[in-house]
C-alpha positions in Angstrom: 61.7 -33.2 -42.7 60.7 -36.3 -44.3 58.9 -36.2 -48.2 55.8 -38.0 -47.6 55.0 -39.9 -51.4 51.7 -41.2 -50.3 50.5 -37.9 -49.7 52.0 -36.1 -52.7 50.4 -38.4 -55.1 46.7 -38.7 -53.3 47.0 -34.7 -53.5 46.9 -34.9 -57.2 43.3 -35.4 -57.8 42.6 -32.7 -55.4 44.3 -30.1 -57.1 43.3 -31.3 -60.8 39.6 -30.5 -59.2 41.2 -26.8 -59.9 42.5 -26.7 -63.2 39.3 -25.9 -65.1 39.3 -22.3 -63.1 43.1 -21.9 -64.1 42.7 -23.1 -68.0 39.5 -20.6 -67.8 41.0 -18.1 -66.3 44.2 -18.3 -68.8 42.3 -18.6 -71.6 39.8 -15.5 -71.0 42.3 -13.1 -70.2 44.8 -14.6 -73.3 41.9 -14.0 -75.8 40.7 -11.1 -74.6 43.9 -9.5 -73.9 44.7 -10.6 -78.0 41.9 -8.5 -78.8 42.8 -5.2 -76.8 46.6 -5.8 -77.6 45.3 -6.1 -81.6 43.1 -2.7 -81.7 46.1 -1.2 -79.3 49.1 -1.9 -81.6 46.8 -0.6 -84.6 46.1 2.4 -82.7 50.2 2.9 -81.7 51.3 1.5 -85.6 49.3 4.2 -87.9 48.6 6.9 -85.1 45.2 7.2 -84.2 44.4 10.6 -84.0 43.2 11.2 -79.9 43.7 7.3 -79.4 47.1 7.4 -79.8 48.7 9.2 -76.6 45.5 7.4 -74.7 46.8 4.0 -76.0 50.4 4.6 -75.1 49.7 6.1 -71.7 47.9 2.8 -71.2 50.9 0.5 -71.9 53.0 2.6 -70.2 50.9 2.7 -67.0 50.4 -1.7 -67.2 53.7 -2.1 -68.0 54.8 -0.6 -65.0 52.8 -1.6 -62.1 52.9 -4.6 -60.9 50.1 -7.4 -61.4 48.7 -7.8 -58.4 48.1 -3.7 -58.0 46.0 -4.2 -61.2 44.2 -7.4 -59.3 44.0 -5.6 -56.2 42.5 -1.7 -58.4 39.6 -4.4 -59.9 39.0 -5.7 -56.8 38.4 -2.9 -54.6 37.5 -0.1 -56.9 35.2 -2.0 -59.3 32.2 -2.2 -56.8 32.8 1.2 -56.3 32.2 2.2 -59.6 29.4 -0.1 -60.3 27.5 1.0 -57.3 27.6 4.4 -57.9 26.6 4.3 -61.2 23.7 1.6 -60.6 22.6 4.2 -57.3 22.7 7.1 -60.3 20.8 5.1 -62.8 18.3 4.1 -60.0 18.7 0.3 -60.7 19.1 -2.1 -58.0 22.0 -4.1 -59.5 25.1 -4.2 -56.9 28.7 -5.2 -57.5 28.5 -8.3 -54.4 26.4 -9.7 -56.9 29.2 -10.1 -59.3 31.2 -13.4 -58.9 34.7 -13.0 -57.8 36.7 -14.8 -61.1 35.2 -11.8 -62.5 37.5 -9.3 -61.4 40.3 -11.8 -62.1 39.0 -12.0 -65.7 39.0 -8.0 -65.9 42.1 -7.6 -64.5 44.6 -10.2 -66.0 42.5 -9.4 -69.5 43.8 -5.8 -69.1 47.0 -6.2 -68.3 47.5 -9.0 -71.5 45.9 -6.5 -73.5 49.2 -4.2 -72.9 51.9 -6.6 -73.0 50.0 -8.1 -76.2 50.1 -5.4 -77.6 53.9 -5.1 -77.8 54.0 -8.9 -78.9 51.5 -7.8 -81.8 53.2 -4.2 -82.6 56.7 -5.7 -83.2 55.4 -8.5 -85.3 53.1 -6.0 -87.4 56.4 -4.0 -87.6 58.4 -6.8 -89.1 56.3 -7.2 -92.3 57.9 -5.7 -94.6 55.9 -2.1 -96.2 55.9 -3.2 -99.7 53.6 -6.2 -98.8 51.4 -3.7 -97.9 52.0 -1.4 -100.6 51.6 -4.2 -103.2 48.5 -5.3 -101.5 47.5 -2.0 -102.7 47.8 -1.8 -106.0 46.1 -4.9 -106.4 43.2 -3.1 -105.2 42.9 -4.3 -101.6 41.7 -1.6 -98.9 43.3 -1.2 -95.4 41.4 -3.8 -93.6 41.6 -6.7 -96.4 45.8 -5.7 -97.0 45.7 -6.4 -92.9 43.7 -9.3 -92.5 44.9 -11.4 -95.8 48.9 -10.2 -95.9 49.9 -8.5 -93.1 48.1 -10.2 -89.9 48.8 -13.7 -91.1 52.9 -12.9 -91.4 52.7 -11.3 -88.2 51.4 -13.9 -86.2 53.6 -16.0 -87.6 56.5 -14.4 -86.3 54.9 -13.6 -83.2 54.2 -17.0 -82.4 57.2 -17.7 -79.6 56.6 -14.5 -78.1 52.8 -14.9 -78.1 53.4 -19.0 -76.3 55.3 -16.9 -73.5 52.9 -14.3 -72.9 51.0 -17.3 -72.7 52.5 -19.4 -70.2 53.4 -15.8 -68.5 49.4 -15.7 -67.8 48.9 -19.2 -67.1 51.7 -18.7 -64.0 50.4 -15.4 -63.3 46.5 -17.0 -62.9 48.1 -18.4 -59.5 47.5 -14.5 -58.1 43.8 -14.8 -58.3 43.7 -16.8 -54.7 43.9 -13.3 -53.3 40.6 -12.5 -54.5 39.4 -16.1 -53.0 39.4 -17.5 -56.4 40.1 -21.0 -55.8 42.7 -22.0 -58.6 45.3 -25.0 -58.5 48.0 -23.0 -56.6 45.0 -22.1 -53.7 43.5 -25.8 -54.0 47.1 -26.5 -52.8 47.5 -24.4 -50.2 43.6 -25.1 -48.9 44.5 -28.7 -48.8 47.8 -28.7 -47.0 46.8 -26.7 -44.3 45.1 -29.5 -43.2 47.8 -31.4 -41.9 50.6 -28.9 -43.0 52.2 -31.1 -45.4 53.0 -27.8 -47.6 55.7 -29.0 -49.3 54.1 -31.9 -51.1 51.2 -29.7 -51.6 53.6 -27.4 -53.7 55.2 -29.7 -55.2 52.1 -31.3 -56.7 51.3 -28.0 -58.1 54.2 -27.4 -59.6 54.4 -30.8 -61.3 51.0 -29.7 -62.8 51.9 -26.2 -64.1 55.3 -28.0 -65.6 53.1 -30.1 -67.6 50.9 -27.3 -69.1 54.0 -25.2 -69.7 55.5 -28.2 -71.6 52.2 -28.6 -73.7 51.9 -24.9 -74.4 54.8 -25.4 -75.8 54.2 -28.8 -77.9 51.7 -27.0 -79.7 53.4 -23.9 -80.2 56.0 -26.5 -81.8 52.9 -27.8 -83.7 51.7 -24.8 -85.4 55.4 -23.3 -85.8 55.9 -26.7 -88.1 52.8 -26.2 -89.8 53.0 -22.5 -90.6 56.6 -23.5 -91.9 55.6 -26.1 -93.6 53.0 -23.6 -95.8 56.0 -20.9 -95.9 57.5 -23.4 -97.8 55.0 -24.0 -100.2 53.7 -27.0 -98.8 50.2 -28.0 -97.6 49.5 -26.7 -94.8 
């Protein structure tokens, strides 16, 4: 088998017409998943009452099935639910009608949300209590002591673990092509199935994810530098 360059680097465009559904894809299901992991680890850290075992159960459960069971749950028992509760509401909204990144949206958002919320737990767990205590007595309630001293230290030393989850989500995006979401690693396949050349194809598309890992990581690097740099007493 000979490596055909020509080929590898006319592919490039081709698959770069794919990144915007990967970025957006990442990105959705990063943010959103913050949120849920946020609201989870609160829920796990001071022990909702009735949340809490529901919260738990729900890491547990993400945790330990496998991603593209979650994908594949969304996918085929979504429209399900949807249609039988539009059919019981009498409206005549269906779930065909609901474009397929969709349920890659839902689905990587939900499992983020679990694995977030161990990334956001630990770090909430690392600030030390008498921050928090101190906060107090100067008057602050729950939500302020969170938001203006604890959140801020905890993302801070949450940061490498949160650029993993990050580039864990950006790789794992390459699973939506089973739904027929055309993303970077499908663009690849689609196009070398043309003439087979799937090698190059792949290679391309690794080349591609390599770069977006490494600038993931340069501004992870970035902020890390900055937030030291305030730690420090500098200007931030």
């Amino acid at each position: 088998m000979k490596l055909d360059v020509s080929f590898l680097l006319d592919v490039f465009p081709l698959l770069l017409s794919a990144l915007p559904t990967t970025l957006l894809i990442t990105a959705v299901s990063v943010s959103v998943g913050f949120v849920i992991g946020v609201v989870i680890a609160s829920i796990r850290i001071y022990r909702v009452p009735y949340l809490y075992p529901i919260a738990v159960s729900y890491v547990t459960f993400i945790r330990g099935t496998p991603m593209l069971t979650h994908l594949f749950l969304i996918y085929f028992g979504l429209p399900l639910l949807v249609d039988g509760l539009a059919s019981f509401a009498g409206l005549s909204f269906r779930a065909a009608s609901i474009p397929l990144i969709w349920f890659a949206f839902i689905s990587f958002s939900i499992m983020a949300g679990a694995y977030m919320s161990e990334v956001v737990r630990s770090g909430l767990l690392a600030v030390n209590r008498g921050q928090t205590e101190a906060a107090y007595a100067i008057g602050m309630n729950t939500w302020q002591a969170l938001r203006r001293i604890v959140f801020p230290q905890a993302f801070a030393t949450s940061l490498p673990i949160l650029s993993n989850s990050v580039i864990g989500m950006l790789h794992g995006s390459t699973l939506a092509f089973t739904v027929s979401v055309v993303d970077i690693n499908a663009k690849a396949q689609i196009v070398a199935t043309t003439n087979w050349k799937f090698f190059e194809a792949y290679i391309a598309a690794a080349i591609i994810f390599w770069g977006l890992t490494i600038a993931i990581e340069r501004i992870t690097g970035h902020i890390e530098k900055r937030i030291n740099r305030y730690n420090r007493g500098g200007v931030a």
